[in-house]
C-alpha positions as CSV (number, residue, x, y, z in Angstrom):
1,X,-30.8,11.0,-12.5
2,X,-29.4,10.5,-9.1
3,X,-25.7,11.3,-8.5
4,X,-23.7,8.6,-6.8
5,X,-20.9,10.6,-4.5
6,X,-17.6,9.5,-5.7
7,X,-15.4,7.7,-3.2
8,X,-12.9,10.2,-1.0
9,X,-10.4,7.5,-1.9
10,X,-10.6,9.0,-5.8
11,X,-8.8,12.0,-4.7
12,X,-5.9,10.4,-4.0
13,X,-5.4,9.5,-7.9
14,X,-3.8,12.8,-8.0
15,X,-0.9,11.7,-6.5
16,X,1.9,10.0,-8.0
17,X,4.1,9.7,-4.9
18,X,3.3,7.7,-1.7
19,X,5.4,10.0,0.1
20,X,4.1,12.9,-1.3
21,X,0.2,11.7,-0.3
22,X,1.6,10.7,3.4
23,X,3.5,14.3,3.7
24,X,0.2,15.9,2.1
25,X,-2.3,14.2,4.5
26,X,0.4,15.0,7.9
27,X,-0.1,18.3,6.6
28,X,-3.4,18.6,6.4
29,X,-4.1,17.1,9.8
30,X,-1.3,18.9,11.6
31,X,-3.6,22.3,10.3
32,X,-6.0,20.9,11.5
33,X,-5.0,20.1,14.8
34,X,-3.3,23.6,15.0
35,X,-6.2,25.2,14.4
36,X,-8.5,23.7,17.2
37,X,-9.3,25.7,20.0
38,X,-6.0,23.3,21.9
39,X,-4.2,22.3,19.1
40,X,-1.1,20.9,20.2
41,X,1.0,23.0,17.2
42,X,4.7,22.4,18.9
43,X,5.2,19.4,16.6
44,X,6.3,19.3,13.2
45,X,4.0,17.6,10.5
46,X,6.9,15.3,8.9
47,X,7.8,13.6,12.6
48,X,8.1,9.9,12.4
49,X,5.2,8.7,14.3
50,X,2.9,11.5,12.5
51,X,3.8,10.5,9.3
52,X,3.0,6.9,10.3
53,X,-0.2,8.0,11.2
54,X,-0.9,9.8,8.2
55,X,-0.6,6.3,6.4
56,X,-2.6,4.6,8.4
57,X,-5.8,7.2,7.6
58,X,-5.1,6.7,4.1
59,X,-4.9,2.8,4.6
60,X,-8.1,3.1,6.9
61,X,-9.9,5.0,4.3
62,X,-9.1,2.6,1.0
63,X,-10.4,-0.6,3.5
64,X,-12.9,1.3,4.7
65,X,-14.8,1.6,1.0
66,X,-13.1,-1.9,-0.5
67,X,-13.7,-4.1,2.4
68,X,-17.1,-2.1,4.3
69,X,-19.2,-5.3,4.4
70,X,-16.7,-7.4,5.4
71,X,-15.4,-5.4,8.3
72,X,-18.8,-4.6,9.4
73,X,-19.0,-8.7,9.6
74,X,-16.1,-8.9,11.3
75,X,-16.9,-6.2,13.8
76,X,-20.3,-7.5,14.3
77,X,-18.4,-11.0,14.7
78,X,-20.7,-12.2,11.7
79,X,-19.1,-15.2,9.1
80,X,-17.8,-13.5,5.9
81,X,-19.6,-15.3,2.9
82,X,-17.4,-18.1,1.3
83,X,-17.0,-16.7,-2.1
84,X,-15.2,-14.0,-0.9
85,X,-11.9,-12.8,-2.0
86,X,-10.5,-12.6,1.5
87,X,-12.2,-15.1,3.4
88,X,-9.0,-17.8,3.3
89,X,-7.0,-14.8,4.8
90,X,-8.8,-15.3,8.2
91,X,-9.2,-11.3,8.3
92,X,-9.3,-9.4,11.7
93,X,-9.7,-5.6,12.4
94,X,-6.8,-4.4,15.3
95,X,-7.7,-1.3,17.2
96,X,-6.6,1.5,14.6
97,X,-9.4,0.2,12.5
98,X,-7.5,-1.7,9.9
99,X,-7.7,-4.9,8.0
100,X,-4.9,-7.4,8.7
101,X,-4.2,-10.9,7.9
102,X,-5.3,-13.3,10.9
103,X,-3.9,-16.8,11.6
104,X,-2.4,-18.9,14.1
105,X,0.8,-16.8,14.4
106,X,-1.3,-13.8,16.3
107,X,-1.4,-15.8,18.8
108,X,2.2,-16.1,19.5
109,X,3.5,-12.9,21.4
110,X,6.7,-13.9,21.6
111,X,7.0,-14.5,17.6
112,X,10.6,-14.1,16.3
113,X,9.0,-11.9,13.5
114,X,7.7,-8.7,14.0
115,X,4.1,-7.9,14.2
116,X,4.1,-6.4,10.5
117,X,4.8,-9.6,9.1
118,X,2.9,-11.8,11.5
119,X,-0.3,-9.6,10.7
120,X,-0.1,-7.7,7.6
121,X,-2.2,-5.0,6.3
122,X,-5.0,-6.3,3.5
123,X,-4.9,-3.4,0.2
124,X,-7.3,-4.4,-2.4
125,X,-5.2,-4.7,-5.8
126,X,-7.1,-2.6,-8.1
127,X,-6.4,0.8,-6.0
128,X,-4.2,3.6,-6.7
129,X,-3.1,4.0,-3.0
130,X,-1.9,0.4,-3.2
131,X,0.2,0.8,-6.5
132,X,1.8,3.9,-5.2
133,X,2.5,1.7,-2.4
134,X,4.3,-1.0,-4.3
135,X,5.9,1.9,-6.5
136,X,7.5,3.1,-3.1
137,X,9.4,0.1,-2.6
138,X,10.2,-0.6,-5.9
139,X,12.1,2.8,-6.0
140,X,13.5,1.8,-2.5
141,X,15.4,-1.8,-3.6
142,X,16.9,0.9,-6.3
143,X,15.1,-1.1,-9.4
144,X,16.7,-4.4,-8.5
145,X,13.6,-6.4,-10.2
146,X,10.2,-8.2,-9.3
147,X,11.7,-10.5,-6.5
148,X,13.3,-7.7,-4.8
149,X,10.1,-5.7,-4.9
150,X,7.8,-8.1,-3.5
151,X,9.9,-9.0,-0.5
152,X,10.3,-5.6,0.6
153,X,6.6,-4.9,0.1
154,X,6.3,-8.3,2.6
155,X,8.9,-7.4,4.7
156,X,7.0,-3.9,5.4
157,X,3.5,-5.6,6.3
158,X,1.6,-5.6,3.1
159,X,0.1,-8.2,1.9
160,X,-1.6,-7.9,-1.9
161,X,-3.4,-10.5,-3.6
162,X,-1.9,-10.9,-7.3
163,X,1.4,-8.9,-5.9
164,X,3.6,-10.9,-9.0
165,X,1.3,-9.7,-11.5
166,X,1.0,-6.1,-10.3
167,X,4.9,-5.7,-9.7
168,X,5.5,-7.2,-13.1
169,X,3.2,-4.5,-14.9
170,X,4.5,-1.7,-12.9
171,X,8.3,-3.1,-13.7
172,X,7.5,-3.1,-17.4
173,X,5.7,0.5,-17.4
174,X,9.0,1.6,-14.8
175,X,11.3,3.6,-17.6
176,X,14.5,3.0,-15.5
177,X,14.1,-0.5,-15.4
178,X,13.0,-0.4,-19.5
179,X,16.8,0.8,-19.4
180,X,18.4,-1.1,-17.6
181,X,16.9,-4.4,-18.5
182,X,17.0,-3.1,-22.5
183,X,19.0,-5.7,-25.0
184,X,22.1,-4.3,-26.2
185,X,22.5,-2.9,-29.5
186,X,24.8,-4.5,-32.0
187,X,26.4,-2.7,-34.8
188,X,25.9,-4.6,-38.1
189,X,29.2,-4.8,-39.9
190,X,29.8,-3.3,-43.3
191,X,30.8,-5.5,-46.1
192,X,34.4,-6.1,-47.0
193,X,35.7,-4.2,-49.9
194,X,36.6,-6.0,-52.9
């Protein structure tokens, strides 16, 4: 039998935090970086712009094995095949390497919006990464229900296909919200006394 190598993208199933993945891969690559012959160590792993980078390799890494024959279309400026999932998305690759909505608002540069929401990043929806993604947010709007949810995962540059469904399943799986959103219990009276 021949042994298929399992993604790299499995081993973040181990995580069931965003931030603790993003923190975990910062740290990795700031050790890495210090440990080069001229790392630059000086920096902390959890900075801003480190940690933004840090979700952007994970992000790289899930398109690179969901989406690896349509970027290679797109960077070989090839037509992505019409019964794919994506195609009505009008998908473009920017310079980090990552899949993002396309359209006619890219072409506007002085867009009201920012460029998160005029370009969003494409996750597939049957990926870990992008569940713990939506779980992020959901915690963020403080449990306030699906609508909340799904704007602040737009509002942040996301864009999932079957978002509703996937918000509403991790909503009804989310034991806070089972709490919050539980019907009240009633007592049942006793019977009068004769």
């Amino acid at each position: 039998e021949v042994k298929t190598a399992t993604p790299f993208s499995d081993r973040f199933s181990r995580f069931s935090s965003w931030n603790r993945l993003v923190r975990t891969i910062a740290r990795i690559k700031n050790w890495a970086c210090r440990n080069r012959k001229n790392g630059n160590s000086d920096h902390p792993f959890d900075e801003p712009q480190r940690l933004r980078d840090s979700e952007l390799s994970i992000i790289e890494c899930v398109q690179g094995e969901t989406y690896k024959d349509e970027m290679k279309n797109l960077k070989e400026s090839c037509r992505i095949p019409h019964n794919n999932t994506i195609k009505s998305l009008s998908p473009a690759v920017d310079s980090h390497e990552i899949l993002r909505v396309g359209g006619r608002l890219n072409k506007i540069e002085n867009a009201v919006i920012s460029m998160q929401e005029r370009s969003p990043i494409i996750l597939p929806k049957d990926n870990h990464v992008t569940c713990l993604i939506i779980g992020h947010f959901h915690l963020k709007v403080c449990h306030q229900g699906r609508h909340f949810t799904e704007s602040a995962v737009r509002s942040a540059g996301y864009w999932v296909g079957g978002l509703e469904r996937i918000v509403s399943s991790l909503i009804s799986k989310c034991v806070i919200c089972r709490k919050l959103r539980r019907k009240f219990n009633h007592q049942k009276m006793a019977d009068l006394s004769e």
